[in-house]
TIVO-2410 file (N, C-alpha, C; in nm, 3 decimals):
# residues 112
REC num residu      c1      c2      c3 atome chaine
REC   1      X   8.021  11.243  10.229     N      A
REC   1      X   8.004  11.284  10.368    CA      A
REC   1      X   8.139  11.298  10.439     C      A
REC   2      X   8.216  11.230  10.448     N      A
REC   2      X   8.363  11.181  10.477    CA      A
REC   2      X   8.395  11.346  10.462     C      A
REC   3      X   8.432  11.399  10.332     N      A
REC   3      X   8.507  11.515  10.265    CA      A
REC   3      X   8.451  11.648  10.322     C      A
REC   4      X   8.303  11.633  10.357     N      A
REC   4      X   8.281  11.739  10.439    CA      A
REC   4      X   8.273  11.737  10.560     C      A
REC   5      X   8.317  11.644  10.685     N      A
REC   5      X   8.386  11.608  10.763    CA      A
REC   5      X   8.567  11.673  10.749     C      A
REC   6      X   8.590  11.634  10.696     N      A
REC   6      X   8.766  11.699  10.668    CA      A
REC   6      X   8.752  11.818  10.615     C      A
REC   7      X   8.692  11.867  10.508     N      A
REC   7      X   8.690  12.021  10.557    CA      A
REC   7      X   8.621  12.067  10.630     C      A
REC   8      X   8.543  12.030  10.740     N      A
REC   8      X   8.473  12.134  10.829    CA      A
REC   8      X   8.606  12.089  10.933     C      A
REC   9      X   8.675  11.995  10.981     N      A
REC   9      X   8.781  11.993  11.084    CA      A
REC   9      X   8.926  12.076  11.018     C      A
REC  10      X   8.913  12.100  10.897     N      A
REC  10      X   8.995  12.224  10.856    CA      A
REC  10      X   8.986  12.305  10.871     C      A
REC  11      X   8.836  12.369  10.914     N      A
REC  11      X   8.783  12.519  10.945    CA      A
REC  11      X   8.812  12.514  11.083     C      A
REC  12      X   8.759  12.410  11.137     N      A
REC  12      X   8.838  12.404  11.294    CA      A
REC  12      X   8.932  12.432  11.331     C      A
REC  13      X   9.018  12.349  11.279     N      A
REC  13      X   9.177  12.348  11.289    CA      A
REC  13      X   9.241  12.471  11.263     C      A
REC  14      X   9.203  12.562  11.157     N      A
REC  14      X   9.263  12.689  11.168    CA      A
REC  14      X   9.224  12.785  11.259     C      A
REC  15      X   9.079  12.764  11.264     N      A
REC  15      X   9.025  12.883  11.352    CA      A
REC  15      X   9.041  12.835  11.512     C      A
REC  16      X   9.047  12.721  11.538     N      A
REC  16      X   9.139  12.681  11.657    CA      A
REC  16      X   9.311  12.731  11.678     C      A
REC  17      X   9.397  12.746  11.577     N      A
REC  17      X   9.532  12.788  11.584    CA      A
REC  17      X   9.503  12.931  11.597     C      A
REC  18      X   9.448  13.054  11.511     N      A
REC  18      X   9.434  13.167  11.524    CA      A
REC  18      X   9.408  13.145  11.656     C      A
REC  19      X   9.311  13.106  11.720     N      A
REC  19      X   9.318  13.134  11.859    CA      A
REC  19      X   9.389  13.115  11.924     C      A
REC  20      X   9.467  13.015  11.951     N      A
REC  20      X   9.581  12.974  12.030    CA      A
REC  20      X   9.697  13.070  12.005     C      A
REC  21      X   9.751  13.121  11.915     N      A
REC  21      X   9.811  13.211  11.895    CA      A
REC  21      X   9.808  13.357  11.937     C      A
REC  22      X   9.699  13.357  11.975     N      A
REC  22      X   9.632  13.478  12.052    CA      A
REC  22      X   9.671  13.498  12.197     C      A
REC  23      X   9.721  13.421  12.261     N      A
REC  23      X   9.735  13.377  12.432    CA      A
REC  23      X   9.847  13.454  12.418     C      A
REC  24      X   9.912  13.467  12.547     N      A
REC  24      X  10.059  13.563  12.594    CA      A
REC  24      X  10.188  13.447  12.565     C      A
REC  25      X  10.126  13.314  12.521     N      A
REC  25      X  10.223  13.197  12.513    CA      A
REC  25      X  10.315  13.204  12.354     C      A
REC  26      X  10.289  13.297  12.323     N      A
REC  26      X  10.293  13.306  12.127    CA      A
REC  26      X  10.453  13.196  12.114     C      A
REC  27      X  10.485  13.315  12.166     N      A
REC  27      X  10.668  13.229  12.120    CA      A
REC  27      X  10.669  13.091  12.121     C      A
REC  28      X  10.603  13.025  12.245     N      A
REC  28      X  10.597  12.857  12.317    CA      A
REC  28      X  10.521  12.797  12.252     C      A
REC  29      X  10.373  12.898  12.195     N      A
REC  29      X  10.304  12.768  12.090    CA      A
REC  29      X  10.338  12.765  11.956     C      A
REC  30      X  10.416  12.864  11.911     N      A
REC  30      X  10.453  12.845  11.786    CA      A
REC  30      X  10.573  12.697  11.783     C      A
REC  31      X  10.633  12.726  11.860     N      A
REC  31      X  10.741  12.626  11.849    CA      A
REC  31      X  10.668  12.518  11.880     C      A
REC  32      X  10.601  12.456  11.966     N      A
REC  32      X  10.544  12.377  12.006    CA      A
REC  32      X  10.462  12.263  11.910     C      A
REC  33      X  10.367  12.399  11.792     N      A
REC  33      X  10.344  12.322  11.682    CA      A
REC  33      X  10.429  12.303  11.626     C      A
REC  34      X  10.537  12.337  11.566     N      A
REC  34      X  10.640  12.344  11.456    CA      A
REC  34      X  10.704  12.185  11.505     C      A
REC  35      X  10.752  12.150  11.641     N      A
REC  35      X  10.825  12.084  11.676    CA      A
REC  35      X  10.690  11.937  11.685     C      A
REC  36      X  10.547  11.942  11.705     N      A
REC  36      X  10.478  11.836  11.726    CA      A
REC  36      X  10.484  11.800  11.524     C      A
REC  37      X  10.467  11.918  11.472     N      A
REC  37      X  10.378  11.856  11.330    CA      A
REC  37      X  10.509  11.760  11.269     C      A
REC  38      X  10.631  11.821  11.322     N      A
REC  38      X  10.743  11.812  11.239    CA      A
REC  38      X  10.794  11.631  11.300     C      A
REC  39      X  10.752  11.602  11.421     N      A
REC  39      X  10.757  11.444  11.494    CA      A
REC  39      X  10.684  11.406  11.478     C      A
REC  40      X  10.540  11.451  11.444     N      A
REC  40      X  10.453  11.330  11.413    CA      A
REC  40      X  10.432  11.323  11.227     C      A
REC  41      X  10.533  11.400  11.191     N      A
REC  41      X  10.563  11.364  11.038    CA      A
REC  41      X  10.621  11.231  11.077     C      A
REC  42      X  10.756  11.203  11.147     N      A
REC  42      X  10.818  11.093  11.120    CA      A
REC  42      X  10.740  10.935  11.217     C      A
REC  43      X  10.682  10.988  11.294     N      A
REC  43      X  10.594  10.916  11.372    CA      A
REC  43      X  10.470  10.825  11.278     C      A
REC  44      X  10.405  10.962  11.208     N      A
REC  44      X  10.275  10.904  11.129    CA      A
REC  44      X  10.319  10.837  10.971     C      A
REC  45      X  10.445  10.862  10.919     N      A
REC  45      X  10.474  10.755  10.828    CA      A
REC  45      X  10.573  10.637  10.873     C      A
REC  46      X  10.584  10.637  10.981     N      A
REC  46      X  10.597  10.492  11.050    CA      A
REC  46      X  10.509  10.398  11.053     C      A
REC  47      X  10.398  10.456  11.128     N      A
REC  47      X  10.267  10.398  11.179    CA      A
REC  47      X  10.185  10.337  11.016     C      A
REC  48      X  10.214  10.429  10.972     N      A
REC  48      X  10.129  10.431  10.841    CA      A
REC  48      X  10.187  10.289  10.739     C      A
REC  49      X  10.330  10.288  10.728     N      A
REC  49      X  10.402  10.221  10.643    CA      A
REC  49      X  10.397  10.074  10.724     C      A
REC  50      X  10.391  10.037  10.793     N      A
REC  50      X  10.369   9.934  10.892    CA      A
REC  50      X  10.268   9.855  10.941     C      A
REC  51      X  10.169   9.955  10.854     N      A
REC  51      X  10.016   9.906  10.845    CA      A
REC  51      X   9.914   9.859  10.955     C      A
REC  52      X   9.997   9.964  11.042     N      A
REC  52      X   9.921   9.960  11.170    CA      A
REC  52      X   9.818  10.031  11.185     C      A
REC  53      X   9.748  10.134  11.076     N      A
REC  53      X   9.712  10.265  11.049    CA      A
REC  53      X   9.660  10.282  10.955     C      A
REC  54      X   9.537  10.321  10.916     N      A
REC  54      X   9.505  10.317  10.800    CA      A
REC  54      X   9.364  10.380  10.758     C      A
REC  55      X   9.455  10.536  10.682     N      A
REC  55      X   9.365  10.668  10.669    CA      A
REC  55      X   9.263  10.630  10.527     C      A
REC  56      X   9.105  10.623  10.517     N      A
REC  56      X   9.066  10.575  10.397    CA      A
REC  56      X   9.046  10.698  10.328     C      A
REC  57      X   9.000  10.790  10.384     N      A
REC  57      X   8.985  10.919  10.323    CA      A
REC  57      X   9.077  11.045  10.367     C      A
REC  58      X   9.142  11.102  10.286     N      A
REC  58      X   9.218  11.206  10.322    CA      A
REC  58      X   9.241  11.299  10.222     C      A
REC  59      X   9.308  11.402  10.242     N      A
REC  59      X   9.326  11.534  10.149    CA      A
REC  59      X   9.459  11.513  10.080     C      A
REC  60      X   9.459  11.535   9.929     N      A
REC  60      X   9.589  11.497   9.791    CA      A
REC  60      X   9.603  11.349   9.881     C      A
REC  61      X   9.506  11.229   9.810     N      A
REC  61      X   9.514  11.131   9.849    CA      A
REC  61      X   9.639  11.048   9.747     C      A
REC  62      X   9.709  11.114   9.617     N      A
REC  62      X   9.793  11.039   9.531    CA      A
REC  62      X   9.946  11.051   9.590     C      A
REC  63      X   9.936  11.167   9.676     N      A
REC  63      X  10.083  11.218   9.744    CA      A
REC  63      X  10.127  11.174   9.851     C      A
REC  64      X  10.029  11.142   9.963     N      A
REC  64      X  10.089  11.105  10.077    CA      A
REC  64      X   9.982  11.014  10.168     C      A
REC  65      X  10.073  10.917  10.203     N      A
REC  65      X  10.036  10.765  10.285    CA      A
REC  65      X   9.904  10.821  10.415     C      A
REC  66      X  10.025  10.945  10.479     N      A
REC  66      X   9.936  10.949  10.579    CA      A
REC  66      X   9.825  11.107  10.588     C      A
REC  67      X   9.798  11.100  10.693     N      A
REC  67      X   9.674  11.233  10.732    CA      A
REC  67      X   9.752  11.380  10.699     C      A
REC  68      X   9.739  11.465  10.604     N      A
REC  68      X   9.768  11.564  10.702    CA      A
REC  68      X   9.760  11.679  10.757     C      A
REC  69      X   9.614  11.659  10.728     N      A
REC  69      X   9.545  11.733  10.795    CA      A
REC  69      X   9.538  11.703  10.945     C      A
REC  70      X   9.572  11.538  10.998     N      A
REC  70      X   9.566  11.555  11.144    CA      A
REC  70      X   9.718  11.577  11.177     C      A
REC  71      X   9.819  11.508  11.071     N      A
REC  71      X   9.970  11.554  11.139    CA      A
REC  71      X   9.995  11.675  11.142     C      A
REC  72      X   9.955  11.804  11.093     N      A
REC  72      X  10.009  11.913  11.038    CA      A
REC  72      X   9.948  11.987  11.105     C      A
REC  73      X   9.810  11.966  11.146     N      A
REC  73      X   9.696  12.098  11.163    CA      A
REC  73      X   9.636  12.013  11.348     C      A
REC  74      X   9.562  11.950  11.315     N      A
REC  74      X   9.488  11.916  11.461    CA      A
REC  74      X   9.549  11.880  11.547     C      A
REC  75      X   9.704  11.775  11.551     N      A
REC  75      X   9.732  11.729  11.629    CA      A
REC  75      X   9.830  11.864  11.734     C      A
REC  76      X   9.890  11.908  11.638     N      A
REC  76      X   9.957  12.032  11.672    CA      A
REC  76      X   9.946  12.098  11.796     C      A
REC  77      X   9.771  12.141  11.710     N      A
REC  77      X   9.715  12.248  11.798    CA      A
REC  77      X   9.643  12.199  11.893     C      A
REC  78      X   9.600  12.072  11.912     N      A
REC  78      X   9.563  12.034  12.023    CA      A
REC  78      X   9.671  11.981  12.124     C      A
REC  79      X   9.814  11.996  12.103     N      A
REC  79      X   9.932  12.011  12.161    CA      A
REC  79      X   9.921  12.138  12.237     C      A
REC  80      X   9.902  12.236  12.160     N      A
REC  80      X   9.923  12.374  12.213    CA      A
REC  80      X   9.793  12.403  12.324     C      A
REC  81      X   9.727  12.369  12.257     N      A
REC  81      X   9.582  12.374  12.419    CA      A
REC  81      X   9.663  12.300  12.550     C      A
REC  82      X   9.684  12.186  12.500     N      A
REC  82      X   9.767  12.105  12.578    CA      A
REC  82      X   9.867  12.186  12.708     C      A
REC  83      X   9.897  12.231  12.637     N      A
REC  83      X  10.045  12.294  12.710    CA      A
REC  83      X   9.952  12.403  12.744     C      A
REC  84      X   9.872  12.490  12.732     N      A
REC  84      X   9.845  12.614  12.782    CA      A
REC  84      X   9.738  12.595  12.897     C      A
REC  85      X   9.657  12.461  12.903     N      A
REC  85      X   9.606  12.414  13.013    CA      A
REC  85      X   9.718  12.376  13.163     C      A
REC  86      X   9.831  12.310  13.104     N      A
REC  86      X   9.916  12.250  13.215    CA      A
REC  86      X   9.970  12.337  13.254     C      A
REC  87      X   9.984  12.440  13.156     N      A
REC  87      X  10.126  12.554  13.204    CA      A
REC  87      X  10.170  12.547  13.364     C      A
REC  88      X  10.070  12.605  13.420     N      A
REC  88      X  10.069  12.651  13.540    CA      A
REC  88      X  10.003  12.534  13.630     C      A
REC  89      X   9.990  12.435  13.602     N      A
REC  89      X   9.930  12.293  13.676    CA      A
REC  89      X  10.025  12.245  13.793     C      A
REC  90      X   9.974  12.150  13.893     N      A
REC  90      X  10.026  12.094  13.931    CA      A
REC  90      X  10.045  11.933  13.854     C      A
REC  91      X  10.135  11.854  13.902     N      A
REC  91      X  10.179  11.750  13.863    CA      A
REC  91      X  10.005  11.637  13.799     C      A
REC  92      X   9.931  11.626  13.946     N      A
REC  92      X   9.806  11.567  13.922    CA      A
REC  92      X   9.681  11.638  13.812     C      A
REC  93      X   9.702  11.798  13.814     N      A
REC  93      X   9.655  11.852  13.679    CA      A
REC  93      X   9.690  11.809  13.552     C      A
REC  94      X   9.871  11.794  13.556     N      A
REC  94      X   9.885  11.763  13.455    CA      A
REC  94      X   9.854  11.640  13.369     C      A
REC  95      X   9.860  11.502  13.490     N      A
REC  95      X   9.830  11.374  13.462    CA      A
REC  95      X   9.666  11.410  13.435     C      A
REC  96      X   9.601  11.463  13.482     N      A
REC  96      X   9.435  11.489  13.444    CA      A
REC  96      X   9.378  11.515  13.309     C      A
REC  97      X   9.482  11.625  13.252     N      A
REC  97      X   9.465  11.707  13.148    CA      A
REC  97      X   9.519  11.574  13.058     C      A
REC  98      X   9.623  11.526  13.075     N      A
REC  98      X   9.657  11.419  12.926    CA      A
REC  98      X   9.600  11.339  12.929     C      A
REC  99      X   9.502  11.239  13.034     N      A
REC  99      X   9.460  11.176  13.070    CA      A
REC  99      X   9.282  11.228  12.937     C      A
REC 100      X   9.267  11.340  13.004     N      A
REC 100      X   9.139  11.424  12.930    CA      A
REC 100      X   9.158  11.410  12.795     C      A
REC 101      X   9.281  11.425  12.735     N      A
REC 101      X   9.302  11.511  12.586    CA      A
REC 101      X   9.310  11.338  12.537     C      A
REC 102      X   9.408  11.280  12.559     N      A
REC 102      X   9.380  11.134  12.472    CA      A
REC 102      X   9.332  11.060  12.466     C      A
REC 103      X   9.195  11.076  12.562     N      A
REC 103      X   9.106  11.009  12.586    CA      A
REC 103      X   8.984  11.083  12.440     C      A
REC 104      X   8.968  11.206  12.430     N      A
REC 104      X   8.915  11.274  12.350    CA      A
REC 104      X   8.944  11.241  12.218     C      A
REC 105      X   9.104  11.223  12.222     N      A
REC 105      X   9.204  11.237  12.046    CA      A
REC 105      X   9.152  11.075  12.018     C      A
REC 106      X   9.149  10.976  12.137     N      A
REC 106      X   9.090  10.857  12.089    CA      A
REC 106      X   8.948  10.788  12.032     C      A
REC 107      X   8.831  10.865  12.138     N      A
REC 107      X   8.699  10.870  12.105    CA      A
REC 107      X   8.655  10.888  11.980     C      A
REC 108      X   8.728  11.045  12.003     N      A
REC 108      X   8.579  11.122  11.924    CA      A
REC 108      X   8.669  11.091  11.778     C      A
REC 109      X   8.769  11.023  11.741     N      A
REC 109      X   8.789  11.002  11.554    CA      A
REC 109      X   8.721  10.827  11.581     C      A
REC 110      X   8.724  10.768  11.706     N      A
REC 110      X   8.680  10.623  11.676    CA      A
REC 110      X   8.522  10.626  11.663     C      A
REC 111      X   8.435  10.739  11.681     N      A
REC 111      X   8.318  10.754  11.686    CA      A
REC 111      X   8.267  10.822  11.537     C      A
REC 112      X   8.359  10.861  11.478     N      A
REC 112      X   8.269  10.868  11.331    CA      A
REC 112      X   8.259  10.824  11.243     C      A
***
């Protein structure tokens, strides 16, 4: 059950980036992922090695400690929503919107 859970949030995860890529923001979310997947590489084998963290099921489980399907792919792009909600926010939008999103990034993986 687990495995088809991680690939259906793989089908997500891409067909969530195609979209995001689609916005007038192209240049800002490309970098945006490039620069989140590439910090929460060094972020999530921190967390991971420290045993604060601890992925039971994941994708090429012999290669690597941590997720990465969430460092590489979800967290990214739910960066890039991120930023394309605030763009144009005021200050209290913006505290709303992160307030919204890590409240979500926390739930909904502690709920399955």
């Amino acid at each position: 059950m687990e495995r088809i859970i991680l690939w259906a949030l793989l089908l997500v995860g891409i067909t969530l980036l195609i979209f995001s890529l689609r916005k007038p923001f192209i240049k800002d979310s490309i970098l945006i992922f490039l620069l989140n997947a590439y910090l929460s590489t060094f972020i999530g084998v921190l967390v991971v090695e420290e045993n604060m963290l601890e992925y039971p099921i994941r994708f090429l489980d012999n290669y690597f400690t941590s997720s990465l399907l969430y460092e590489y792919l979800l967290f990214p792009v739910v960066c890039i929503y991120l930023y394309q909600k605030t763009y144009h926010s005021s200050f209290k939008g913006i505290f709303l919107y992160c307030i919204l999103f890590t409240s979500a990034l926390t739930v909904i993986p502690g709920s399955i």
